[in-house]
Structure formats: structure tokens, C-alpha cells
N, C-alpha and C positions, 0 to 999 in steps of 0.2 A: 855519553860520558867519555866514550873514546876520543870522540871529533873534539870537545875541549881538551883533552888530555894533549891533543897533539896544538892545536891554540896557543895551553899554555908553554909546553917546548918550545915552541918559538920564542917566547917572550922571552927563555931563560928559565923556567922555571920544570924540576923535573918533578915529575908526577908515577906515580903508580896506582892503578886501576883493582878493586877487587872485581871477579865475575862469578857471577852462582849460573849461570848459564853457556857452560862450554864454549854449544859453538857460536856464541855470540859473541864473545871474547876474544877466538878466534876469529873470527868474521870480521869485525872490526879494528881489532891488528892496533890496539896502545901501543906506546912508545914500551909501558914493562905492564904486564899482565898478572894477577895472581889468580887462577879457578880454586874457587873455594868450591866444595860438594857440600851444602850446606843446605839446611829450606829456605824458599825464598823467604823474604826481608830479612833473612839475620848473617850481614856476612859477614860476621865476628864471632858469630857460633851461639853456643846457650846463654841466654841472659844470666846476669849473676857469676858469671865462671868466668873472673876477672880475671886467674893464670891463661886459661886456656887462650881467650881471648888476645892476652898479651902476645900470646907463641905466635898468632895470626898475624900481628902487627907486625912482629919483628922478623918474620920471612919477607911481609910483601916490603920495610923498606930496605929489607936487605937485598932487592932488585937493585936499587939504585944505584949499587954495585956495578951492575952490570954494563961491560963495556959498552952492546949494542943493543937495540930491540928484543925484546925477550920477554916470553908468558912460561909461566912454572905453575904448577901443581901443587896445593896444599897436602903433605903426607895424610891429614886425619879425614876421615867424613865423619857425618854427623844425621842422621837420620832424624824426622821431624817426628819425634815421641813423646813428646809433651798430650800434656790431656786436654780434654774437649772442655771448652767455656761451659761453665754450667754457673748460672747464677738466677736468681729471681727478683722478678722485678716490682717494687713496692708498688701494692694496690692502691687508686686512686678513684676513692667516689664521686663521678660526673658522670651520671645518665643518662646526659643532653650531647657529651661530645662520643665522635670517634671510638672508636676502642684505643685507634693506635697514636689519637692524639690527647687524650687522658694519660697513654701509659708513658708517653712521652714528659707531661707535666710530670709524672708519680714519679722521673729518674730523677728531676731535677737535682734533688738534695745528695743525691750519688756523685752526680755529675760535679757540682760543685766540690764536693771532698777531694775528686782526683786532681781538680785545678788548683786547692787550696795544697793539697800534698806536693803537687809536683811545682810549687811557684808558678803556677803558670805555663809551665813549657808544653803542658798537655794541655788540649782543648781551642787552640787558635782556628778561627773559622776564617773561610775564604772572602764568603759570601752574606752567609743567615748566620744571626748572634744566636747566641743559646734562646735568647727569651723571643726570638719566634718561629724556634723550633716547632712549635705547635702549627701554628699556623702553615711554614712551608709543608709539613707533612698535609696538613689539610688540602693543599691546591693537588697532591697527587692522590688523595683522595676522588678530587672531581674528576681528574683524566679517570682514575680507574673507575668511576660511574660511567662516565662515556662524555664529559665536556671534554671540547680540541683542545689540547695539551696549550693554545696561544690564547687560549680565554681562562682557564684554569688559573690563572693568578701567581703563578711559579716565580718566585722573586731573584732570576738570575737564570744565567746558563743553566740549564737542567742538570746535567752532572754533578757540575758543581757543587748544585745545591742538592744532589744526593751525597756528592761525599760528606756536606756539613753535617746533612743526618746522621748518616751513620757514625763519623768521627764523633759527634755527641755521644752515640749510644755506646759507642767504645770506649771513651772516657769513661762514662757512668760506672761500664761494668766492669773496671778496674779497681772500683772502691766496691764491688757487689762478689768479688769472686774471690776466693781464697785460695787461688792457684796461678801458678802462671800457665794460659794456654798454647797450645804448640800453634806453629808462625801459622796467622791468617784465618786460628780458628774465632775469632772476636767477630770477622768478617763475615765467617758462616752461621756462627750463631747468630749476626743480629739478621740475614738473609732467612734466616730457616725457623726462626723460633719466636721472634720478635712481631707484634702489628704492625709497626711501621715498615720492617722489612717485605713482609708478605703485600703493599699497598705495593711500595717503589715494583716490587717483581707484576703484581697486578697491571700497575700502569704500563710499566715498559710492555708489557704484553698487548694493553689495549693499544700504545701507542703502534707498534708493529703492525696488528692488524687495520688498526684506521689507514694506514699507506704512508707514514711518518716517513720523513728521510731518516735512512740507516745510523748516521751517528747521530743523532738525537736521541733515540731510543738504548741504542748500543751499549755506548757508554754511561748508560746511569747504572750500570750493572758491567765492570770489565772482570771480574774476578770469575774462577770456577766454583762455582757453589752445591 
């Protein structure tokens, strides 16, 4: 974000950077800096808290003020206190599939709510559409039986097509939960609590141990869970 920051200076145009990681902000030195102490994804602070949020904006573009290069310090923090995802996922009678690709059919009607609630702006996939959700989850199914991860059927860059999973399951359980959860716990939930989670953690493990190159495996899992 920095290296465009400074890109776009050149062109004329002035920029200001939020950072929720100190010395990263530091480290790569934008033309004006704001550190937010904030949890990571939110750096504009609690969702919903449209004052607060404003007081963020109008510090960072009141840098712009400033004569020369310069990073500043938001006066607030904000501690990540929000509660834990807790939501349930509708039961789906098919005896013949999966566990974790049944329970993937059984969000669909979730999923859809949040797409239909939010116009769309929730639920864009990279790679795999919602309707074969099922199925990519099925191809890390076989890595984690033990087929090579390049015969397993994975319909795209592996990563990728774990973030589509998951973002599926994220979406869903925004129409499932009656809470908002604190930053990244949607993430840990569908890791720790979900079948499709425990499959993607499965495989990436069988993939490790089969002698997989490092980011292959890596990144289908970058978060701390």
C-alpha cells in the first residue's frame, strides 16, 4: 500500500495511508501515515459506530495538511471485544455425501440471504461459484484421504479456491448469527467448528507431510487459528 502511495504522489495525487501494524507503517515510510491500534481488518474501528469512525477519517485526511512526510498516531484504541461467531448450521439429509459437503448444500439458503441483503456486495468468488461449492470442498476431501493434491480435482489455485470456501461460509453465517463477531472471528469459526474447515486443515496437513512445496500447502490456511 505504501509503494502505490508513493506511485501515486508522483502522478499528483496526495494519499494518506491507514496502518493497524506499527512497524510496518513505519518500515515503509508513506508519503502521510495514520497507525490506527485497532484489530486487524477494521481500520475505522467498530462496525456500526458511524461517529467514531468519522473522527478516524477526519484525522487521517487532516495529514494532508501536512507540509512534509509524516505518520501520526490515532489518540483512541480499540480492543477486539466483540463476541465469538456462534451460529448453527441448518441440517441437511444426504447419507451418501460428505459430512462437510452436505453441510455445505444445507448453508446454501443462508448464503443466499446475505447476497440478497447486501445487493451483492457480499459473496463475490474468485474462482468456484457458490453452486460448486460442494464439489471443490469434495476434491480436498480426496487430498485429505491421501489422493496427490494434482489428481484430486481442485478447480483452480488451491488457495484460492480455499478462500472461495470459506468466504461462502462467511457469507452464510451473517444471515445465521445474531451478533456482530469481533474482527476474524467468522474465520475461526468456520476453521474450528465447521466440516469443511476441519477437511481444508486435514488436507493442508496431508499435503505438508506428502513433501508438497511450501506455499501450496501454506497458504490455504494464512490466518492464526
Amino acid at each position: 500500500m505504501s509503494t502505490l502511495a508513493h506511485v501515486l504522489e508522483e502522478e499528483g495525487l496526495a494519499t494518506v495511508s491507514l496502518g493497524i501494524v506499527e512497524e510496518q507503517l513505519w518500515g515503509t515510510a508513506p508519503p502521510r501515515g495514520l497507525f490506527v491500534d485497532f484489530p486487524l481488518g477494521r481500520p475505522l474501528g467498530r462496525p456500526g459506530d458511524a461517529e467514531f469512525q468519522q473522527r478516524v477519517l477526519d484525522h487521517a485526511f487532516g495529514l494532508l495538511e501536512a507540509a512534509g512526510p509524516t505518520i501520526e498516531s490515532f489518540p483512541e484504541q480499540i480492543s477486539d471485544d466483540g463476541q465469538v461467531l456462534a451460529c448453527t448450521i441448518p441440517p441437511i439429509d444426504d447419507p451418501d455425501a460428505h459430512p462437510a459437503v452436505a453441510e455445505a448444500r444445507g448453508l446454501r439458503a443462508a448464503y443466499n440471504r446475505t447476497v440478497a441483503a447486501t445487493d451483492g456486495r457480499v459473496g463475490a468468488h474468485r474462482v468456484v461459484k457458490p453452486d460448486d461449492i460442494p464439489a471443490a470442498i469434495e476434491a480436498f476431501v480426496r487430498i485429505a484421504e491421501g489422493t496427490p493434491w494434482k489428481e484430486a480435482g481442485i478447480p483452480g489455485i488451491p488457495a484460492r479456491v480455499t478462500q472461495d470456501i470459506r468466504g461462502y461460509y462467511e457469507a452464510a453465517a451473517m444471515a445465521l448469527a445474531d451478533h456482530t463477531p469481533a474482527a476474524f472471528e467468522a474465520t475461526r469459526w468456520f476453521l474450528r467448528e465447521t466440516e469443511a474447515g476441519k477437511v481444508i486443515l486435514a488436507a493442508r496437513d496431508r499435503m505438508r507431510n506428502d513433501g508438497v512445496k511450501q506455499p501450496i500447502w501454506f497458504f490455504l490456511v494464512t490466518e492464526q487459528y
